[in-house]
N, C-alpha and C positions, 0 to 999 in steps of 0.2 A: 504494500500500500504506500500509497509518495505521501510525504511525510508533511504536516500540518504546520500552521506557524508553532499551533501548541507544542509539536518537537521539539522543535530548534528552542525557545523558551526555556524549557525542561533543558535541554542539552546544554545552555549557557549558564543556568541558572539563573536568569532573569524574568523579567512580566512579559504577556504577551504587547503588550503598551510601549514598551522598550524594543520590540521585537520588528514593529509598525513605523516607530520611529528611525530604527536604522535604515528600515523599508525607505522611507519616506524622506534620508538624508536630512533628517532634524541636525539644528545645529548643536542642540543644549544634549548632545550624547557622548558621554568620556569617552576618549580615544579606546581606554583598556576594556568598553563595556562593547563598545561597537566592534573591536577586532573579535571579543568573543564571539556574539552574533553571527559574523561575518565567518568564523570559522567552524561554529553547528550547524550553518548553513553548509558551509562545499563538503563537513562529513556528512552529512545527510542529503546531499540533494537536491536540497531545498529549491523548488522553483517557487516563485513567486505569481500570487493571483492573478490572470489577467484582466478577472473577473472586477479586483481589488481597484486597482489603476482607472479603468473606466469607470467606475463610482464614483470617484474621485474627481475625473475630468465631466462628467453627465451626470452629476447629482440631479437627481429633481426637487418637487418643492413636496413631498412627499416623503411621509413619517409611516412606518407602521404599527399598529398597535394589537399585538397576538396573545388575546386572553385565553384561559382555559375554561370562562363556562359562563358563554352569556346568558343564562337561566339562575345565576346567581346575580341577586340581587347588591352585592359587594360590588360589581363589577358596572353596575349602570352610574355610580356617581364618580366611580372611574374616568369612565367614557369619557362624560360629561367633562368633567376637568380638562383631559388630555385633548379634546376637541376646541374647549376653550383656550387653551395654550398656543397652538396651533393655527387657531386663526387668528388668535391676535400676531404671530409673527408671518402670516399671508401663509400660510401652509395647509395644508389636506391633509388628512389620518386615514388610512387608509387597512381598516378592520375586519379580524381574522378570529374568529371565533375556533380551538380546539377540542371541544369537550374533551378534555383529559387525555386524548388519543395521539401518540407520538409518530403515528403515521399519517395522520392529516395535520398534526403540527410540522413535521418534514417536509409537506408539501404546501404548507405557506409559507416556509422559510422560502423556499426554492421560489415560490410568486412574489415575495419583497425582495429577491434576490434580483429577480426576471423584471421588476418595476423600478430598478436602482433608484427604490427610497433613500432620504438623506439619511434614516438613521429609524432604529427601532425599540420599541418598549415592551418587553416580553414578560409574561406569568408563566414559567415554564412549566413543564410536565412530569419533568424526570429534573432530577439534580447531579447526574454522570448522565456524562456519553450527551449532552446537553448541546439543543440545535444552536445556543448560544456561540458555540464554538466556529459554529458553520458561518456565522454573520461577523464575527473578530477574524478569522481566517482571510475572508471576503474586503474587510476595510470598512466593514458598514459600522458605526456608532450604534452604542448598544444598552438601555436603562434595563435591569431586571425589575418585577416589579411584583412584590407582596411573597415571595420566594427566594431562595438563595441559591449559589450554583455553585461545586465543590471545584478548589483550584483555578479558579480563572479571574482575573482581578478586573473587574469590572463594576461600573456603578450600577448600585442595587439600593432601594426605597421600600421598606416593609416594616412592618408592627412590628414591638415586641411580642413577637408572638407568646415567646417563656413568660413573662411576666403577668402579660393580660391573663391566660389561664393559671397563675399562682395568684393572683389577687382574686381572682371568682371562683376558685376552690376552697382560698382561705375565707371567702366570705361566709361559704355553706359551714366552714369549720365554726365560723364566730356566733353561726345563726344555729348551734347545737348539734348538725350533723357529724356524725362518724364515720358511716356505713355509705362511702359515696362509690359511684360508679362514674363509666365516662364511653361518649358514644363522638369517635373521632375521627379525623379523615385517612387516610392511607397514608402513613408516616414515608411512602417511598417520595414525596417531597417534603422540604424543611418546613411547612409552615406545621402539617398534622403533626411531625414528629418536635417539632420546637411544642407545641401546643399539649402533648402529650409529657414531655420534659415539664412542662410546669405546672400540671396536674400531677404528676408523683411527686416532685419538688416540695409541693404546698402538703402532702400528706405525708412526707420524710418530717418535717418540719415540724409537723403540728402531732409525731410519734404517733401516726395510725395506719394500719397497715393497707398495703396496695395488693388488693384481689384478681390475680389475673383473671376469675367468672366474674368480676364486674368489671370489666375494659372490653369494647368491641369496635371495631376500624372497620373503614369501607368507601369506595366509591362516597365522597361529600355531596351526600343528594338528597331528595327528601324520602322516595322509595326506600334507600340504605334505613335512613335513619328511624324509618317506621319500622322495618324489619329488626334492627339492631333494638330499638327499644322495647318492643314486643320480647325480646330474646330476655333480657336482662331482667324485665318487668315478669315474665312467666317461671323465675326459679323459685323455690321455695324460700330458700333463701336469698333475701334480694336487697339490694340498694336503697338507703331511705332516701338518695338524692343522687339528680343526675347530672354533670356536666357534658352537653355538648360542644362539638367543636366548629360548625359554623350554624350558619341560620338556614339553611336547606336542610341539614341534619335536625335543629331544632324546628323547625315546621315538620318535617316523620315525627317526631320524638312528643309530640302536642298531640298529633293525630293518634299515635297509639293511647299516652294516655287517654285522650277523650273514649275511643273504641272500645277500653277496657275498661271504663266506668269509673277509673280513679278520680281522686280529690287534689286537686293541685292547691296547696301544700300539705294538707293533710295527708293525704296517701302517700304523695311521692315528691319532691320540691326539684325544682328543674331551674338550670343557670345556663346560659349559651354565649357563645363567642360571638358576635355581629349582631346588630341592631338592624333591624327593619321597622318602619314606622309603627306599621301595626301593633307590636308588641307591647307598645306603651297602652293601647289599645282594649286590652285583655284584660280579664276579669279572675284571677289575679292578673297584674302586670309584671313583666316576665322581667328577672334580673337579669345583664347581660353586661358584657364587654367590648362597648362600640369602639368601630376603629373609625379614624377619619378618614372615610373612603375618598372624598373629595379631595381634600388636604395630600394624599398621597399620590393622586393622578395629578394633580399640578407641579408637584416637587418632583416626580418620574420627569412628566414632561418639560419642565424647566431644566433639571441637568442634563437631558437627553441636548435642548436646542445649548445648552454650555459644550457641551461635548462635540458638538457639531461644529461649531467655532473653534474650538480650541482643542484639536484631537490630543496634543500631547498632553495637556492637565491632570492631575492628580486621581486616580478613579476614589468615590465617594463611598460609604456605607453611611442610609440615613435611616435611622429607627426613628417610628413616632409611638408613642404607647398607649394604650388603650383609655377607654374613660368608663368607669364600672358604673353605674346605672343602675339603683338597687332599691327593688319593686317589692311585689308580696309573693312572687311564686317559690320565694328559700324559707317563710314562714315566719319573716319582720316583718315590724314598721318601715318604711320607705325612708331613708336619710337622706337630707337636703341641706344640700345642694349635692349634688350627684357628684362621686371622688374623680376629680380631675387630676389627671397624671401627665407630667409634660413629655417633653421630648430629647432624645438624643441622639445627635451628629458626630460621626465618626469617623476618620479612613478608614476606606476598606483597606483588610488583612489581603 
């Protein structure tokens, strides 16, 4: 197989950022860093994109933006944001819906590849072997967004995820639960598995034990999440409280209870990851861990057009953290003003 920029990176020991720039005859690259490059490259091979170069010369005024699940609700104030960014610098967004599926996410890299958009904002699928790699290879500018991608040093915009699910565990812990369960997404990307990290976190902490028959993962949908809580809901012995892990999980997770005639909070108390309007709606009203879905497609889309100006620039890591929002469905009183949790900016590693 001919060998990736990511090789040569690997082979030098350096970013794939540095990798671009010796590409790209930057001037701000130490002589000692560039001969390295220059020599992972002829052991290896290395030809360079042609693909890359032409982007470069025929940029369009075109961004693209590759979510994994326009049926999530997370994902429309997204939009919204990265559209509004966008046209305010005269630009088009130009959207790719994945449902989770890394064969049809392959095949819109390969369509923003084919449209040489200036630059992309991705929710990936998978955190290895990641089509991120395919668009850094290519020259194309690259935000990640609400996900993380293992080895590759790129700006990425995403919740705490660990934290939001340790404050809405520890909430159930302070509102007298013990006996919690959790209905979460497929830890094969970083947000279920960060999200899952900080639901055993908060019950390490608060010295109660983690049940592997109350933990169940799955496809982030609503069908999962009615099946999963059905499962967990139908043991004898069972969970007096549930954490889920998004708001498609907790819209199943509502409809089992309703189905199975339980008492929300009396039977069972239920806390979920993402806000949806509705939820304030409810009777009880449902505690939860909103993230600024808005706030996070504009800061995507803001360093995405920084990164397009300025390819060589520092790649970013931005956390924003969640804001707990704490209703009657864990079996309190509603505290007000709702616990506001700020934010933090970071290099990415």
């Amino acid at each position: 197989m001919a060998a990736r920029i990511k090789d040569v990176a690997l082979r030098a020991g350096v970013s794939i950022a540095t990798v671009s720039r010796v590409l790209a005859n930057h001037p701000y690259v130490k002589d000692d860093v560039r001969e390295a490059v220059r020599t992972a490259m002829r052991e290896l091979n290395y030809q360079p994109s042609r693909t890359a170069r032409s982007l470069r010369v025929r940029q369009s005024r075109i961004i693209g933006l590759i979510i994994s699940d326009i049926l999530n609700p997370f994902f429309h104030a997204v939009v919204r944001a990265v559209e509004d960014v966008a046209s305010a610098n005269e630009y088009a967004v130009f959207l790719c819906n994945t449902d989770e599926d890394a064969a049809k996410e392959d095949l819109y890299i390969s369509l923003v590849l084919a449209e040489r958009v200036a630059g992309v904002i991705i929710a990936p699928s998978r955190e290895r072997d990641d089509p991120t790699l395919r668009l850094l290879d290519a020259g194309t500018p690259v935000v990640v967004l609400d996900r993380r991608v293992a080895d590759v040093s790129v700006d990425t915009v995403a919740t705490d995820h660990t934290r939001g699910a340790y404050d809405l565990v520890s909430h159930l812990v302070s509102d007298g639960h013990t006996r919690i369960g959790a209905v979460l997404g497929d830890p094969i990307v970083t947000s279920g598995r960060e999200r899952y990290e900080g639901f055993a976190q908060a019950l390490r902490e608060h010295n109660l034990a983690l049940r592997p028959q109350w933990v169940r993962t799955g496809i982030p949908r609503d069908p999962t999440g009615y099946r999963l809580t059905h499962e967990l809901l139908s043991q004898e012995d069972r969970p007096s409280a549930i954490f889920t892990g998004n708001n498609l999980l907790t819209l199943g997770a509502l409809r089992a209870i309703h189905d199975m005639e339980l008492r929300m909070p009396e039977d069972i108390a239920l806390a979920g990851f993402d806000e949806v309007e509705w939820m304030s709606l409810l009777e009880p009203g449902l505690t939860v861990a909103a993230q600024p879905t808005y706030d996070l497609g504009k800061t995507a889309a803001e360093l995405l057009f920084q990164r397009i100006a300025r390819p060589d620039r520092p790649t970013e890591l931005v956390l924003r953290r969640a804001e707990l929002k704490i209703r009657h469905s864990c079996g309190q009183h509603p505290v007000e003003p709702s616990v506001a949790l700020g934010s933090i900016a970071a290099p990415a590693r």
